[in-house]
N, C-alpha and C positions, 0 to 999 in steps of 0.2 A: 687231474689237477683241480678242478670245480667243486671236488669237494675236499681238497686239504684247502683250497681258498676259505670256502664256507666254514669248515671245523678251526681255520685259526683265526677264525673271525674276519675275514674280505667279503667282499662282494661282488661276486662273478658276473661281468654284463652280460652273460649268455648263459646263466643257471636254471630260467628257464624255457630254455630249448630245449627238451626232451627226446625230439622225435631225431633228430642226426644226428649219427653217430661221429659226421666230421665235417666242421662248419668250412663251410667255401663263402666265403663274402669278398664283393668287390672293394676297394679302397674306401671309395667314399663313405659305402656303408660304414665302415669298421670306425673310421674318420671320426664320422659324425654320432656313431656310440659311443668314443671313445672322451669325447668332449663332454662328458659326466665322470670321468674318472680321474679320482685322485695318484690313483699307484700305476703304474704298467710294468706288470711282469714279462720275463723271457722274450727277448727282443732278438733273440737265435744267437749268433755267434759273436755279437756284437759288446765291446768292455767299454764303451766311451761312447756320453751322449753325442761328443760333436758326431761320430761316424752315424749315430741315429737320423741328425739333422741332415746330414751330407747326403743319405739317402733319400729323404726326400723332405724341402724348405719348409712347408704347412706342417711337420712336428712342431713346431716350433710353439708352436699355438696351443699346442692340449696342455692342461693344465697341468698334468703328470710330468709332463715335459719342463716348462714353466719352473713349477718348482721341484724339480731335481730329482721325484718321486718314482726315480728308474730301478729295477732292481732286474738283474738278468742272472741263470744258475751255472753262469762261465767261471765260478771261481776257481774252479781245480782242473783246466784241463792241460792237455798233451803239448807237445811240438806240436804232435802229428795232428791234432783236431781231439780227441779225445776225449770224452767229458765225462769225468766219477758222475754227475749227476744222473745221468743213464746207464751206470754203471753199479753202483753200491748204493747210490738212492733207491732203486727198484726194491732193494730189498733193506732199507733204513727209514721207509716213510716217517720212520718219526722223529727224524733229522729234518727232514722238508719240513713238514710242519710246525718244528719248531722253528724255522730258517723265517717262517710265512707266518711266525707268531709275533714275531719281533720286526717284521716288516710292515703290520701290518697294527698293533696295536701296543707291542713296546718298545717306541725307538731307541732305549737307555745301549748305551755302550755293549755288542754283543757280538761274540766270535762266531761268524755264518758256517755251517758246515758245505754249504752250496753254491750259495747267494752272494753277490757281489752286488755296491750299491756303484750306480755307471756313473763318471765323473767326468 
């Protein structure tokens, strides 16, 4: 993901961490990185900022949040849980990245192949 952020032009707050292969950070940390960022992607299984807030009151406050700048890759899934985007994105990257093109640097009217923006 940190580098379809970088190639469709984002800015990964952890692009340079090199050394882990899989970031474990406490809340606060993530928190108080997160409070430089404009966009916040894949928020897990979640379609609606309130359910973001619900989780927990201090979202409220990141700027991402603030201004609406949610975008999560819940667009196409199952009853069951199921989600094309781990499914035909694996092998479509260049759906994601166009998904993270237009997220990211052309907001104009665009049909997500993954991406939902949380409302």
């Amino acid at each position: 993901m940190a580098n379809l952020i970088e190639k469709a032009g984002g800015d990964y707050i952890y692009c340079k961490n090199t050394n882990e292969p899989i970031l474990k950070y406490d809340f606060e940390r993530v928190y108080s990185d997160a409070i430089t960022c404009e966009t916040w992607l894949n928020q897990g299984v979640l379609t609606q900022k309130s359910d973001l807030v619900r989780t927990d009151k201090r979202f409220e406050n990141l700027p991402s949040v603030k201004s609406g700048k949610l975008y999560n890759h819940s667009l196409k899934m199952t009853p069951d849980g199921g989600n094309d985007f781990w499914e035909s994105g694996v092998v479509c990257p260049h759906l994601i990245l166009e998904d993270l093109y237009h997220i990211f640097i052309d907001d104009t009217l665009f049909s997500f192949h993954y991406y939902q923006k949380l409302k």
